[in-house]
RODO-2510 file (C-alpha; in nm, 4 decimals, decimal comma):
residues 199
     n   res          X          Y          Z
     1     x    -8,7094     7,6000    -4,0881
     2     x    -8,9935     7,7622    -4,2805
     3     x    -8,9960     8,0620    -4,4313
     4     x    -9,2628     8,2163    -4,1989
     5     x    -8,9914     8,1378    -3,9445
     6     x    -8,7112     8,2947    -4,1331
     7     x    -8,9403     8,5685    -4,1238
     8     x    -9,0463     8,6111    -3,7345
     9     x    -8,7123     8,5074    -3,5861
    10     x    -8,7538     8,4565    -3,2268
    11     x    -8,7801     8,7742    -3,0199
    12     x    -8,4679     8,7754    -2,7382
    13     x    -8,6237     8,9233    -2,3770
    14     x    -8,5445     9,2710    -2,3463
    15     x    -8,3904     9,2592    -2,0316
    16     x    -8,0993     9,0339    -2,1476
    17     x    -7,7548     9,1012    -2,1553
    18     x    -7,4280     8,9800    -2,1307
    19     x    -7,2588     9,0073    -1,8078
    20     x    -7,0326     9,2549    -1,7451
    21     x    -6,6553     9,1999    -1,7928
    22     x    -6,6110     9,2502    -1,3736
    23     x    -6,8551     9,0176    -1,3374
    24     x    -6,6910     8,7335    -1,5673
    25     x    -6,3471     8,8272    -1,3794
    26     x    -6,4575     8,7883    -1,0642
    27     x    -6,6534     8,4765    -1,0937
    28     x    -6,3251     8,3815    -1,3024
    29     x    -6,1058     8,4363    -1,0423
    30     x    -6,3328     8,2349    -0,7934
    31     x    -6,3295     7,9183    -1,0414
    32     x    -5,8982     7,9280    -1,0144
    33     x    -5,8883     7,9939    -0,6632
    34     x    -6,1309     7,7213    -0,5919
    35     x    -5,9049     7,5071    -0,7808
    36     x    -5,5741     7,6460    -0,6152
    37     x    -5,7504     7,5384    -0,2345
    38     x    -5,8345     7,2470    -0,3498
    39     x    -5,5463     7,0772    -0,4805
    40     x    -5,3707     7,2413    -0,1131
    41     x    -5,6876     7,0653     0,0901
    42     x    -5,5938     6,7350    -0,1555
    43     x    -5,2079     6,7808    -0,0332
    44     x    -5,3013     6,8392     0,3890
    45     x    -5,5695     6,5276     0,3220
    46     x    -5,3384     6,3202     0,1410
    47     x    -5,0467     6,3707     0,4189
    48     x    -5,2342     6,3683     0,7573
    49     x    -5,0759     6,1013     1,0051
    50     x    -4,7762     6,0658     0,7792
    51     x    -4,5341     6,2848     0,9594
    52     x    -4,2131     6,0992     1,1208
    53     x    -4,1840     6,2758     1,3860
    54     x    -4,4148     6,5572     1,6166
    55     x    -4,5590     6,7576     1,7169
    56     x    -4,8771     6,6358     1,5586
    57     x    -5,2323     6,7760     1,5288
    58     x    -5,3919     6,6134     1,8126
    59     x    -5,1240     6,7801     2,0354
    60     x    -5,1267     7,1231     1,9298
    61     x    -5,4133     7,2652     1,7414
    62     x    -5,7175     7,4109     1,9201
    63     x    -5,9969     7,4798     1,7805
    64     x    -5,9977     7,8475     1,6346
    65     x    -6,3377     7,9217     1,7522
    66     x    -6,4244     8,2656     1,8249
    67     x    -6,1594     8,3473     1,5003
    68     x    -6,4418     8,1325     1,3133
    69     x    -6,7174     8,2939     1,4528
    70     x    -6,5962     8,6762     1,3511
    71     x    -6,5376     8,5406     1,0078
    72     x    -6,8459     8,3648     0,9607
    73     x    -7,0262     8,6527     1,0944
    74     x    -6,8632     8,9336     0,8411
    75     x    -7,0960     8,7442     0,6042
    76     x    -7,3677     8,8934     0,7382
    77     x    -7,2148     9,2565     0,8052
    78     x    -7,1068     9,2634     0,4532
    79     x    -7,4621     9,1732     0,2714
    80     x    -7,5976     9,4331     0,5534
    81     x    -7,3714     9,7095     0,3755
    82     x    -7,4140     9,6175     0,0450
    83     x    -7,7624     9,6549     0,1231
    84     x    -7,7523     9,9594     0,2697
    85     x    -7,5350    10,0842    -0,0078
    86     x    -7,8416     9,9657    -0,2652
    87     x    -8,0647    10,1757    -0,0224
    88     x    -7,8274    10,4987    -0,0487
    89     x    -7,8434    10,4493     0,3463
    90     x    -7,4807    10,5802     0,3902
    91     x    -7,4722    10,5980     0,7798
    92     x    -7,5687    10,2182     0,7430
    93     x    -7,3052    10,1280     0,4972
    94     x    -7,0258    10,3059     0,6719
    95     x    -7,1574    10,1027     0,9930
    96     x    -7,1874     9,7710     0,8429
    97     x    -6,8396     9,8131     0,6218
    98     x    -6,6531     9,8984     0,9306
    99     x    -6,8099     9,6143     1,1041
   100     x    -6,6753     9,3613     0,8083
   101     x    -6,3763     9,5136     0,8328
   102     x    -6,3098     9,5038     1,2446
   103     x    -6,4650     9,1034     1,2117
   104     x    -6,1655     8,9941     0,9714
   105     x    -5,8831     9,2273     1,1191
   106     x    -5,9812     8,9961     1,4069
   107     x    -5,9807     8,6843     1,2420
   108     x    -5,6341     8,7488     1,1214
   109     x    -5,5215     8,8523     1,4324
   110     x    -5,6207     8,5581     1,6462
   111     x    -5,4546     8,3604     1,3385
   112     x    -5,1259     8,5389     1,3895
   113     x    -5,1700     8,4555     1,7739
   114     x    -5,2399     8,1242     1,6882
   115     x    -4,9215     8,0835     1,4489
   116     x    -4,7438     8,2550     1,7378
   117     x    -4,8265     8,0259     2,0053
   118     x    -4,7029     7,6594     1,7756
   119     x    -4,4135     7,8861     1,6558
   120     x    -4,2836     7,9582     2,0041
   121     x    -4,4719     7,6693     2,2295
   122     x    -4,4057     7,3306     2,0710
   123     x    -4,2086     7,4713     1,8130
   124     x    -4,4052     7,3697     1,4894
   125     x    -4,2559     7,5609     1,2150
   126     x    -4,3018     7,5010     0,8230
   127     x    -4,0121     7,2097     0,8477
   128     x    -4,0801     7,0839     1,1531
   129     x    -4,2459     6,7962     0,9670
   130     x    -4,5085     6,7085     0,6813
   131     x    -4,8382     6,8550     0,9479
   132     x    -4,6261     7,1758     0,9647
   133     x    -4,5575     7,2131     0,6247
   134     x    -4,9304     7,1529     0,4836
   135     x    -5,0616     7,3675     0,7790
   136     x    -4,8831     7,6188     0,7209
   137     x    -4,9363     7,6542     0,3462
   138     x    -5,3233     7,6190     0,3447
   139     x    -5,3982     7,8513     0,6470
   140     x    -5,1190     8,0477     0,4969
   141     x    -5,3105     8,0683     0,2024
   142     x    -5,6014     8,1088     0,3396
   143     x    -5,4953     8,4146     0,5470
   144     x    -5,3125     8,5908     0,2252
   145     x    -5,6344     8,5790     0,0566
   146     x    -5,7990     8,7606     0,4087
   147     x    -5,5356     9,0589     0,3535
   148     x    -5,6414     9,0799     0,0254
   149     x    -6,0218     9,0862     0,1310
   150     x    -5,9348     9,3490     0,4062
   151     x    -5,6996     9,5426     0,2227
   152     x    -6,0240     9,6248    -0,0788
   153     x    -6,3007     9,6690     0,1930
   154     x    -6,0243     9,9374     0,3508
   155     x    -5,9787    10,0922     0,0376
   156     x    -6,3510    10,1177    -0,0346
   157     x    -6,4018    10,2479     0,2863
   158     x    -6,1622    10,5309     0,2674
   159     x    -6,2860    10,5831    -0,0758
   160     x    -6,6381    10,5995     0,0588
   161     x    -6,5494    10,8598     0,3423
   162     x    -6,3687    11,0846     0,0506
   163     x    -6,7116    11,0906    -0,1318
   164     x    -6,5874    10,8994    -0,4241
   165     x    -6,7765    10,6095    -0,4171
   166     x    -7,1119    10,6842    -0,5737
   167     x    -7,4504    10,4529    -0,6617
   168     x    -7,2870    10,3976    -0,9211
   169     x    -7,0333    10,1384    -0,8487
   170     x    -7,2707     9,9216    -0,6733
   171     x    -7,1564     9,6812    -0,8975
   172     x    -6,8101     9,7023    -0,7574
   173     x    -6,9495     9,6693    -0,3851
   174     x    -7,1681     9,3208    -0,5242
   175     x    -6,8260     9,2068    -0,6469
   176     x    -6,6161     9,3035    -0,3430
   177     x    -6,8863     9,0962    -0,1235
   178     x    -6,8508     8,7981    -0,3567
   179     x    -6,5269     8,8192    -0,3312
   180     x    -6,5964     8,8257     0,0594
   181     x    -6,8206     8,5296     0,0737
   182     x    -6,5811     8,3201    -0,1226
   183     x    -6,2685     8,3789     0,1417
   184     x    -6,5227     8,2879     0,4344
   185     x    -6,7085     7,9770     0,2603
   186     x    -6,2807     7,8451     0,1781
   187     x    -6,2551     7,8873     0,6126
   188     x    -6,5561     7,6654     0,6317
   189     x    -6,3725     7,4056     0,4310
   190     x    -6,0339     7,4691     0,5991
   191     x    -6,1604     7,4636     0,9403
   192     x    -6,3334     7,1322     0,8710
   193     x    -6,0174     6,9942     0,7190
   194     x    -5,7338     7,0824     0,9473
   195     x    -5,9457     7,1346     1,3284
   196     x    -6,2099     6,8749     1,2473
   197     x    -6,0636     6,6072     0,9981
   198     x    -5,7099     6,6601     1,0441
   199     x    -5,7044     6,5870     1,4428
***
C-alpha cells in the first residue's frame, strides 16, 4: 500500500448500508426452518414403503389440488398488496390482504378435511404405521407454520383497518410476504414429496 493510497482510501457507495436487524431475523429464521423441513422431508424420504402394515400412500392420499392451487395463488395476492401498500393504494391493499388471507384459511381448511377423511375413513392416524407417522409430522408442520402465516396477515389486517399501520412499516409488510413466500415455496416441496414421490 502506498502512501497516496493511505491517503485516498477507497470511497464506500453512498447508498450502502447494513441490513436492518428484521431483515437479518427474518432471512435467519428462513435459513433454520429450511433446515427443520428438510431433515422432516429426509425422515418421510428415508421411510416411504417401509411400513409393516397399511394403509399405505397409494391407497389413501389424493392429490390436494385445488388446496395447492389457493396456496400457490396467495403468492400472487400477497406481492399485489405489498404493492399496493408501496403505492399508498389502501383500497388495493385491504383487497389483496384479504384475498391472501381467504386463499390460506382455505388451504388449511381443505387440509383439516383432508386429515379428517384418513382419520375417520381408513383410519390412518399418527401410529397407524411409519406413512402415518411421517405424514403427519411434515404436513403437520407444514400447516403450523400456515397458522402462523395467517395469524400475522390477520393481525396486520386488523391493524391496518385501525389506522395503525402507516408507510412506514413497509418494511414489516416486505418481511411478512417473505415470510409468506417461504411457507408456500416449503408446499411446493411437500406436495412433490408426499402426493408425487411418496405414492
Amino acid at each position: 500500500m502506498t502512501k497516496a493510497d493511505a491517503l485516498n482510501p477507497p470511497v464506500e457507495p453512498d447508498d450502502w448500508r447494513l441490513p436492518s436487524r428484521g431483515v437479518v431475523a427474518v432471512v435467519c429464521l428462513i435459513v433454520t426452518e429450511t433446515a427443520l423441513f428438510a431433515i422432516f422431508v429426509v425422515a418421510y424420504l428415508y421411510y416411504i414403503g417401509k411400513s409393516l402394515g397399511g394403509p399405505y400412500p397409494s391407497e389413501v392420499l389424493e392429490t390436494p389440488v385445488i388446496a395447492t392451487i389457493c396456496l400457490l395463488s396467495s403468492s400472487l395476492t400477497i406481492i399485489l398488496a405489498e404493492r399496493a401498500f408501496e403505492r399508498a393504494n389502501a383500497g388495493g391493499f385491504r383487497l389483496w390482504w384479504a384475498g391472501t388471507i381467504v386463499l390460506g384459511a382455505v388451504f388449511l381448511a381443505l387440509t383439516a378435511m383432508e386429515w379428517f377423511r384418513l382419520l375417520t375413513g381408513p383410519r390412518l392416524t399418527i401410529s397407524a404405521n411409519l406413512f402415518g407417522t411421517t405424514f403427519y409430522s411434515l404436513v403437520g408442520l407444514h400447516a403450523s407454520h400456515v397458522i402462523v402465516g395467517l395469524t400475522l396477515l390477520t393481525l396486520t389486517m386488523i391493524l391496518f383497518l385501525l389506522r395503525r399501520v402507516r408507510p412506514a412499516h413497509g418494511e414489516r409488510i416486505k418481511l411478512i410476504s417473505w415470510y409468506w413466500h417461504f411457507v408456500d415455496a416449503v408446499w411446493v416441496v411437500v406436495f412433490t414429496v408426499v402426493y408425487v414421490i411418496g405414492r
